[in-house]
N, C-alpha and C positions, 0 to 999 in steps of 0.2 A: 504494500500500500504506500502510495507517495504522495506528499502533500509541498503545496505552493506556498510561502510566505510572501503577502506583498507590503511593504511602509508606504505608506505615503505621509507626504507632505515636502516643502520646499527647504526647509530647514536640513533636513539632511543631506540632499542633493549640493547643497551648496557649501556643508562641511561647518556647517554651525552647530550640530549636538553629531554625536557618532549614533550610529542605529545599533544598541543594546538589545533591544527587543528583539532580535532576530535571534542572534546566540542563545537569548533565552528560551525563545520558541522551539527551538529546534532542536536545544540538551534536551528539554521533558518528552518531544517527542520521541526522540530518539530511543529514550529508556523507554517508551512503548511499543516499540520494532514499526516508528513509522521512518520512512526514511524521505527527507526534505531533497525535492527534486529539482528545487530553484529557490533563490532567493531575490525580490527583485523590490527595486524603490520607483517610486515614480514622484512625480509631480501633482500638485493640487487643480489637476486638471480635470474636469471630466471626461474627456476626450482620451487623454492618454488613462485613466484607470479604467474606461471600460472595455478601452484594449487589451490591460493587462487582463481584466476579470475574464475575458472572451478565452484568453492566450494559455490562463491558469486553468478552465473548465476541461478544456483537450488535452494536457498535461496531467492533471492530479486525481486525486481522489478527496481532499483535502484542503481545503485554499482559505488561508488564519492571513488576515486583514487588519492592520493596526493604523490609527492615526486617520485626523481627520474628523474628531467626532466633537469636537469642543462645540462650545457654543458662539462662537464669531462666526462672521460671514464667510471666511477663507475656510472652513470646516465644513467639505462640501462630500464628504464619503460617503453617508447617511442617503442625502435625495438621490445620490448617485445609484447606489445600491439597490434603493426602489424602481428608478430608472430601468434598469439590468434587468429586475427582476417582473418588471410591468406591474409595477406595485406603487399602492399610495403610499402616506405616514397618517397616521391615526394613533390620539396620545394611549398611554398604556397608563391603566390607572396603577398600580402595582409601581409603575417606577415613578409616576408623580408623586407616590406617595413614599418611598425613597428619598425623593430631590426632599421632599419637604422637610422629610425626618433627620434626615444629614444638615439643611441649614437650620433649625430648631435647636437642634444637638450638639453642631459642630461651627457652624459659621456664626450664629447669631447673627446675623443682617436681613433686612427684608430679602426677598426671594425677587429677582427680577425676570419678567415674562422674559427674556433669552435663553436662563435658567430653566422655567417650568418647559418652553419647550424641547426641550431634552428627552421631553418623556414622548414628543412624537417619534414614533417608531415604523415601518413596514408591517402592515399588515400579515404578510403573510411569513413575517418572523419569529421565534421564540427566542424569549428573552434573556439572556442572564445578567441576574442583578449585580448591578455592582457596588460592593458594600464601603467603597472606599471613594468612592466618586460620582458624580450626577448622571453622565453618559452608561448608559448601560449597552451588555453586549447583548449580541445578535445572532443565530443559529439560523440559516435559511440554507435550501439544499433543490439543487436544480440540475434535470439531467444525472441524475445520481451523483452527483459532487455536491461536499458541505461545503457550503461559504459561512466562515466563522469573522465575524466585527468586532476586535476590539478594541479601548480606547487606550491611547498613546501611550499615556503618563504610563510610566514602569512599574510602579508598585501597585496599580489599577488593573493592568493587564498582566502581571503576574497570578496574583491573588485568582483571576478569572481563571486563567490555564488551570491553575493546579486545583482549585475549587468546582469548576465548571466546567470547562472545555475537556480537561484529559478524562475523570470519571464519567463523562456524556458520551466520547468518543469510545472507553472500554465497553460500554452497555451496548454500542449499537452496532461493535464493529470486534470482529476474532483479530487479534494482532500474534504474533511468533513471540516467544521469549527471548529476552535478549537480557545480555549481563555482561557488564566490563567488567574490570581488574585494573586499577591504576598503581603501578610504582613509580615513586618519589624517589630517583637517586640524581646526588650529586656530585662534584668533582673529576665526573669523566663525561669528554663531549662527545656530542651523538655520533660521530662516524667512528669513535674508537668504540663509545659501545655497542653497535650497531656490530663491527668486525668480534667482539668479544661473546656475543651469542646469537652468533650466522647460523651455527649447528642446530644451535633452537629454534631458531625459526623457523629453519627446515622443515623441520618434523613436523611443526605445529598441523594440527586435522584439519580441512580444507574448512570448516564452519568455526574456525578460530582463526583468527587477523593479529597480525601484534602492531600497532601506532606506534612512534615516536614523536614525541613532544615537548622541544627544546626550546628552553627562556633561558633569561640570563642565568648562570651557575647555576641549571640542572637541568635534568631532560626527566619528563614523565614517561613512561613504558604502560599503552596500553592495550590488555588485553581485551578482546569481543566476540563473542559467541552469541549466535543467533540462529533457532528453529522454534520446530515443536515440540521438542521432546522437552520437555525440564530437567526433568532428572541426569538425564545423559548429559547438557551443557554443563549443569552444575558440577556434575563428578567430575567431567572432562575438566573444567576449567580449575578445579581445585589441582588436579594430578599437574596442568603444567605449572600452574602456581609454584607447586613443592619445585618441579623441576628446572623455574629459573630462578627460585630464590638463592642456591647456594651459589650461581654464577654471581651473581649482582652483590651479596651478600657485604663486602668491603665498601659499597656505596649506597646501599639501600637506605632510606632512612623512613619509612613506613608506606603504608595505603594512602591511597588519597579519598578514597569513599567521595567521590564529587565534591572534597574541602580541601581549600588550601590549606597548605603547611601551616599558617597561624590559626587556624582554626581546628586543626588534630592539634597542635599545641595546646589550645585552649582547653578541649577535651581530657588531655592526657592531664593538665592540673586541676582543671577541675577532679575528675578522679580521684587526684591524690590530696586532695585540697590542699594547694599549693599556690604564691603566688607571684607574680615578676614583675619587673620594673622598667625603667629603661632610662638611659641616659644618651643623648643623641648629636651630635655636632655634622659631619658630612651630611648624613641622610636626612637631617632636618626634621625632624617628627616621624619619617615614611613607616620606620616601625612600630610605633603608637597607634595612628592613625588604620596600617593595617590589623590591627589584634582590635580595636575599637569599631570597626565592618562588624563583624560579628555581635549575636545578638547573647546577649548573659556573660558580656568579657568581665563587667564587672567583679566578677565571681574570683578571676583571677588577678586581671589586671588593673595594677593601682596607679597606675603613674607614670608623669616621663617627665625629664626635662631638657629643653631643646638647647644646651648649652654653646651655643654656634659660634662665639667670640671667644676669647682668651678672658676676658673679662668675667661674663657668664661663668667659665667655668672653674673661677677661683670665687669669686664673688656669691655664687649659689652654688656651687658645687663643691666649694671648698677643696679644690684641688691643688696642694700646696704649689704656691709661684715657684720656689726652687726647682721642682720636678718640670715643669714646665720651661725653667729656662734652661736647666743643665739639658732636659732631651728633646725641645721643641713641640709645640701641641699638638704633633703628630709624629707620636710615639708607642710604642707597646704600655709604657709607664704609666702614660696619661691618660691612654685606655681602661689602664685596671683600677686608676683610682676613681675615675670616671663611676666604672663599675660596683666598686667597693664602697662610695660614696653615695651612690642613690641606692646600692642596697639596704644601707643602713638608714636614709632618710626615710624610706617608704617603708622600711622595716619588712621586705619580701624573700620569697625563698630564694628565687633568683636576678640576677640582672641581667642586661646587656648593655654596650654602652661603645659608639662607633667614635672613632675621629680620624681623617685621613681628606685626602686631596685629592677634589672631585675636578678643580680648574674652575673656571682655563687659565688662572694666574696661581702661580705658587702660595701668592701673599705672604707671612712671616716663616715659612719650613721649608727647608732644605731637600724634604722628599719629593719624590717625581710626582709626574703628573696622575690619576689613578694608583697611586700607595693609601690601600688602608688598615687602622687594625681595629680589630673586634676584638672585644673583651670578655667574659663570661664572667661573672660572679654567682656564688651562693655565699653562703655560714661558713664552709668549712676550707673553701681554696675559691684565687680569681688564679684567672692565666689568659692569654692574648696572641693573636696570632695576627702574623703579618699577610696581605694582599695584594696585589698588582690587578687590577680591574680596568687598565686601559686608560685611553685619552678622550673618552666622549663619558660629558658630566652627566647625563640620564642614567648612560650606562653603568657608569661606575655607581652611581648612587645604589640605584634597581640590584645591579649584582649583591651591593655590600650591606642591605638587606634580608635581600633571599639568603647571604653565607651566615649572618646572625641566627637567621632562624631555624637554620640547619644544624650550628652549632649548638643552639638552645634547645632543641632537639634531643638532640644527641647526648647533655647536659641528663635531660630530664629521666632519659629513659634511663640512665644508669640508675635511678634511684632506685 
């Protein structure tokens, strides 16, 4: 079974928001053995969308519609769709009484007819409510193809997929079982590890695929098996599991279960109820702000502080001046007190704490351009290691984040 994503609107095309909703759309289906046959953006035109909707009907089985549903005049996907479908709008009382309940509850402001009409809908659509927004989605199915409407905002059309859209689509439709395997290793890059388990691959049984999936300092490895049988994918994918974990074994550093590394981080202290800190100079907050994504980091995480100047981090960090002028503040030294330092202010089980030269000017250190070092503290030892992450400042930042969290990691699981 194959399905169509279309975005619309002009915002994208022109490179003003990036299109998220696609990525999104297409993980969940995935994990239902749908496989997305195209993905395509248009314009807020109706001319070009009911090209695309014509173009997506002969292609799919499937065709999930985002954007375009607001209430401005430029928000023209809605008449459009009726259009397509040789359909009126007629309001739906079920979602006027939504809109009402969400500005009573949430907005407090009078309701403006732009608003109420939100709840004109297609006739011959079913509706899904949307419990985070005034635009509600839309289910209409023509020629045996579902055209699914929903509205742009991200956490609006999320909340739909996973509440609406994927349990509507298992009810009405047999999908294949499908099941990935993600490993997380780092320190070795994809064509060395790629030649390091050739033999594996080999082998692998024609309804198992092995992905590589390379970011800065690390590559994800993953697994996917896809039929009818459950049973048989599930054993199958367990036995190769066993059979590349001892390869990878010196860089593996967990599952990724669809979470990134800071979020099996966050898991694994939670767990143990445990809890970390951070102390930050190159990376600029990047690793606070990632652990803080995650919904209950509180649990773990306490804190950071973004000591960026030399100032900052005597001044708040109390990082003795000596140590800083004898080894420059970009040091292993200055890393561990960095470390040692918001350990103890936040009082956590563990730290991290980066400082190093991202460029493109040296400014006051003597080290090259992309030299970083990360730090690790707990209670009972800090220690620091040094890095070379290049001469492009995203890059090195991105790298000297993903290497923290890898070391922190690595940290935790010894416990």
């Amino acid at each position: 079974m194959q399905a169509e994503i279309i975005t619309i609107g002009d915002e994208i095309l022109i490179g003003q928001i990036v299109d998220s909703n696609s990525a999104f759309i297409a993980k969940q289906l995935n994990k239902i053995g749908v496989s997305v046959y195209q993905i395509t953006s248009v314009q807020d035109d109706r001319a070009h969308i009911l090209k695309a909707f014509t173009e997506a009907e002969a292609n799919a089985d499937i065709v999930i519609i985002t954007g375009g549903l607001g209430p401005t005049k430029d928000d023209i996907t809605k008449t459009t769709i009726a259009h397509y479908f040789n359909d009126t709008l007629k309001e739906d009382i079920s979602v006027r009484k939504n809109i009402e309940h969400l500005w009573e509850v949430f907005v407090k402001k009078p309701i403006m007819q732009v608003n109420l009409d939100q709840a004109l809908v297609p006739t011959k659509a079913k509706i899904l409510m949307n419990k985070y927004g005034s635009a509600p989605g839309m289910w209409l199915e023509k020629n045996n193809t579902v055209f699914i409407a929903l509205p742009g905002v991200p956490y609006e059309m999320k909340a739909l997929i996973d509440d609406e859209v994927i349990p509507k689509l298992r009810a009405q439709f047999k999908f294949p079982f499908i099941q990935h395997t993600t490993f997380l290793t780092y320190g070795l890059g994809e064509s060395a590890l790629a030649e390091r388990i050739e033999e594996f691959e080999n082998q692998l049984p024609d309804f198992i695929k092995l992905a590589y999936l390379p970011s800065l300092g690390r590559v994800r490895l993953r697994l996917s098996a896809k039929g009818d049988n459950k049973t048989i994918i599930s054993s199958e994918m367990e036995k190769q599991t066993q059979l590349l974990l001892p390869q990878i074994a010196d860089i593996f550093a967990g599952f990724e279960e669809d979470l990134s590394i800071e979020a099996v981080i966050g898991k694994h202290l939670t767990l143990q109820n445990r809890t970390v800190a951070t102390a930050e100079s190159c990376t600029g907050g990047l690793i606070a702000q990632r652990f803080t994504t995650n919904p209950g980091a509180s649990k773990y995480f306490k804190g950071s502080i973004v000591s960026y100047t030399k100032e900052a981090k005597v001044n708040v960090l109390k990082v003795s001046e000596d140590i800083i002028d004898k080894h420059s503040v970009v040091s292993g030294e200055v890393a561990e007190a960095m470390a040692k330092n918001v350990l103890q202010l936040f009082k956590t089980d563990f730290a991290i704490a980066t400082t190093g030269n991202a460029g493109p000017t040296k400014d006051d250190t003597t080290e090259d351009l992309g030299i970083v070092y990360i730090a690790v503290a707990t209670k009972n030892e800090i220690y620091s290691q040094k890095f070379s992450f290049g001469n492009h400042r995203v890059k090195v930042i991105n790298k000297a984040a993903n290497k923290a969290f890898e070391m922190l990691q690595k940290e935790i699981l010894k416990k």
